[in-house]
C-alpha positions in Angstrom: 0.0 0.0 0.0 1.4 3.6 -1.1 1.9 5.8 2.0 -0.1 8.9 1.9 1.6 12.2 1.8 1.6 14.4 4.7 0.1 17.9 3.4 1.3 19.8 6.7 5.3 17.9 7.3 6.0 21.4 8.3 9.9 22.6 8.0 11.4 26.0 7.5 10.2 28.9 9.3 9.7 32.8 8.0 9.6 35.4 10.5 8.3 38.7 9.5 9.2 41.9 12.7 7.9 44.7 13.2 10.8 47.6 14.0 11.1 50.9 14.9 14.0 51.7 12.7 14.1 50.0 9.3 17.4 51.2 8.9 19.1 50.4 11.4 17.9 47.0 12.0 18.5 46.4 8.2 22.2 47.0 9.4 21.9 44.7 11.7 20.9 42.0 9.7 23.0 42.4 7.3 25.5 41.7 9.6 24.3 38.9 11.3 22.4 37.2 8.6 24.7 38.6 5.2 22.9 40.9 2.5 19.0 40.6 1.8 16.6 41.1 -1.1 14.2 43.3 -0.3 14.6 43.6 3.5 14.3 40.0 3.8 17.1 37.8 4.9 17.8 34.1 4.1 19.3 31.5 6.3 19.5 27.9 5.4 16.2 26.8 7.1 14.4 30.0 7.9 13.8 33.8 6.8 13.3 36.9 8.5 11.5 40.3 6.9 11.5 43.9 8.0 8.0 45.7 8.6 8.2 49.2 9.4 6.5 48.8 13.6 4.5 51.8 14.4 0.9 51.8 14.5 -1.2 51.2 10.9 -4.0 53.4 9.9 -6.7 52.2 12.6 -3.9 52.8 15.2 -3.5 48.7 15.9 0.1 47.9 16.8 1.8 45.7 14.1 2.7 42.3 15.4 5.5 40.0 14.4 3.8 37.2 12.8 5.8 33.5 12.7 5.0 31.4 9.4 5.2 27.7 9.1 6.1 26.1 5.7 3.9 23.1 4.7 4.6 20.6 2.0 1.0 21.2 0.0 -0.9 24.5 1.3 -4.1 23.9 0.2 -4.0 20.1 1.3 -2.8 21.7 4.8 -5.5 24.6 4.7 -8.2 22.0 4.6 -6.6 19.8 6.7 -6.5 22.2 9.5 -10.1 23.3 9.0 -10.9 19.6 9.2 -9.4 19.2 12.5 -11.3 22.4 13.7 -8.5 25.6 13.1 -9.9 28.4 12.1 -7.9 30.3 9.1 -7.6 33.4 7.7 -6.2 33.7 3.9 -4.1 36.3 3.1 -1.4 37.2 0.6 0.1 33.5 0.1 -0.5 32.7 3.8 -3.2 31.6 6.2 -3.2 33.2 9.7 -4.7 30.4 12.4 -7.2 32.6 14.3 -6.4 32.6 17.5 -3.2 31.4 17.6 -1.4 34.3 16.5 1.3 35.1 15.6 1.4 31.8 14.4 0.0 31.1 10.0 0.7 28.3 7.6 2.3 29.6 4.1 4.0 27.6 0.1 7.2 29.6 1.9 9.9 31.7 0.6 12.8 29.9 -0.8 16.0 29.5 2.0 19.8 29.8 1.3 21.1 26.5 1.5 24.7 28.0 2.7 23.4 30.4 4.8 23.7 30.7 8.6 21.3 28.1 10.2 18.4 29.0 12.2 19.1 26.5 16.0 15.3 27.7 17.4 12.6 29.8 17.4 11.7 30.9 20.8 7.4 31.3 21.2 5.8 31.9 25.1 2.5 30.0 25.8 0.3 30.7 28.8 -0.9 26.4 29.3 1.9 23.7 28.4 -1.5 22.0 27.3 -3.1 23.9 24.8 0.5 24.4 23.4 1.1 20.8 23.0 -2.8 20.2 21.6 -2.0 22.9 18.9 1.1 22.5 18.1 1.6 18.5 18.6 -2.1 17.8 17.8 -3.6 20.0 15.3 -0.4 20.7 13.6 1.2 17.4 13.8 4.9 18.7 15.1 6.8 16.0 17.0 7.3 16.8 20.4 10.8 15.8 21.2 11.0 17.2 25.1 9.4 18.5 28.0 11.5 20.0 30.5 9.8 21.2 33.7 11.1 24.4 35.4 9.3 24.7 38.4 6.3 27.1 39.7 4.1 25.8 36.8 6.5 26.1 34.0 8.2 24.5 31.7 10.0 24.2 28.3 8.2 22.6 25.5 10.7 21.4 22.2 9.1 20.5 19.2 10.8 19.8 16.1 9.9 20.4 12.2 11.7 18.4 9.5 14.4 21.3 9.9 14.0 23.6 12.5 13.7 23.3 16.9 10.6 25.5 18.3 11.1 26.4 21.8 8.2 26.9 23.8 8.0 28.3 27.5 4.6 27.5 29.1 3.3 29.1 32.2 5.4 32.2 32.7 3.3 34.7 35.0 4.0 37.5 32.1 3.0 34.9 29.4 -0.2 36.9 28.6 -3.5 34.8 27.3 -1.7 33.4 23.6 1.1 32.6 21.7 3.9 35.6 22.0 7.8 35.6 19.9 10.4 34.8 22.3 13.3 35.0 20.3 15.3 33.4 17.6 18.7 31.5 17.9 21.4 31.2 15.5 24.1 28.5 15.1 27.4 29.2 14.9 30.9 27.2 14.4 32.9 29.4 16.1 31.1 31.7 18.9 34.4 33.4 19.9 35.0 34.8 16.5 31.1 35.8 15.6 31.1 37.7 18.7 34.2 39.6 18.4 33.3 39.9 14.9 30.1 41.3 15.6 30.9 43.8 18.4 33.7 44.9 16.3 31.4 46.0 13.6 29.4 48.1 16.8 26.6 45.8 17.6 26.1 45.5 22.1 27.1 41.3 22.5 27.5 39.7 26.2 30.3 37.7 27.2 30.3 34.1 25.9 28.8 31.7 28.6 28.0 28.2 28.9 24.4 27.3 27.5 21.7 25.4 29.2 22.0 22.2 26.8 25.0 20.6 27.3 28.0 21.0 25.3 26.8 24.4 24.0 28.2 28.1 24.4 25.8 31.0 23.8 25.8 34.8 23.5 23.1 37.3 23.2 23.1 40.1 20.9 21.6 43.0 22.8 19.8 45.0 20.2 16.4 46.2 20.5 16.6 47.2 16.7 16.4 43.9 15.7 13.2 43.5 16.8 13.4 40.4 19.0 15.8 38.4 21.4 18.5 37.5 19.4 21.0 34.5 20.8 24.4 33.0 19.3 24.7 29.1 20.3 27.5 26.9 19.6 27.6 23.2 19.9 
């Protein structure tokens, strides 16, 4: 009997931020990530855009919003309807209503050589619901849970190519999904960092990383619109 294709078997990531300073977080980028097209920036299993952050025409604060790829979107769009997700369609991708900032998309093509994406960092008020959304609904293997005490903990998923980090319970979670952060892999941490604070940008000291075998190093720029974390392993 043939197998039957999975129309989610979702893999890459695209990120699109809001920022306060197109310019300068463009410069930014371009250092951590290399030069974009079109204020976009591509990594070998993820992308991140620019918007420009302040308020739209109705005064509503822009939000970051966090796109999964799928293998087939239409077969996903109707297989997420099926299994009760609401969606909204909109310019080549489908928003899940509420669970924002999360939406489905076809996905922009990556750079096969380009810097590697390690994890995308999401908040979640209830482990549970995460894991029934996430696990359930859209079918990404939970690899870990990893309590932290006072009713939280650390939820890792994993796509065909990318880690999703999810911290449950947090008092200042709020009441859905939230950006954490994103995490880049590099081969040599001591060298990106010097490299990267000589070209200006704020870096901490290098520092031994939660997972074992790992150094990490956060890049402490509010222009780039989110956490941003070095991790070498």
């Amino acid at each position: 009997m043939n197998s039957i294709p999975d129309p989610l078997s979702i893999a890459d990531v695209h990120v699109s931020l809001p920022v306060a300073d197109l310019d300068a977080a463009s410069r930014m980028y371009d250092l951590l990530l290399g030069e974009s097209e079109g204020l976009r920036w591509a990594a070998s299993n993820a992308t991140v855009a620019l918007r420009d952050g302040r308020t739209d025409a109705d005064a509503h604060a822009v939000e970051p919003t966090v796109d999964l790829t799928v293998a087939d979107y239409d077969g996903a769009a109707a297989l997420l309807r099926r299994r009760g997700l609401t969606l909204d369609d909109t310019d080549g991708a489908a928003a899940i209503v509420g669970a924002s900032p999360l939406r489905i998309t076809a996905g922009p093509q990556v750079r096969p050589t380009g810097r590697m994406l390690d994890h995308i960092g999401l908040t979640a008020p209830d482990a549970d619901r995460a894991v029934a959304l996430l696990g359930g609904r859209l079918g990404i293997n939970l690899r870990l849970v990893r309590e932290l005490g006072d009713g939280m903990c650390q939820l890792f998923f994993r796509t065909r190519t990318v880690v999703i980090e999810v911290v449950a319970g947090a008092p200042d979670a709020g009441d859905r999904l939230g950006l954490m952060g994103l995490a880049w892999r590099t081969d040599d941490i001591v060298a990106e960092r010097h490299r990267l604070a000589g070209a200006g940008l704020e870096v901490s000291d290098v520092r031994t990383g939660r997972k074992g075998g790992t150094r990490v190093c956060t890049v402490r720029e509010p222009a780039l619109g989110t956490a941003t974390l070095l991790i070498e392993q």
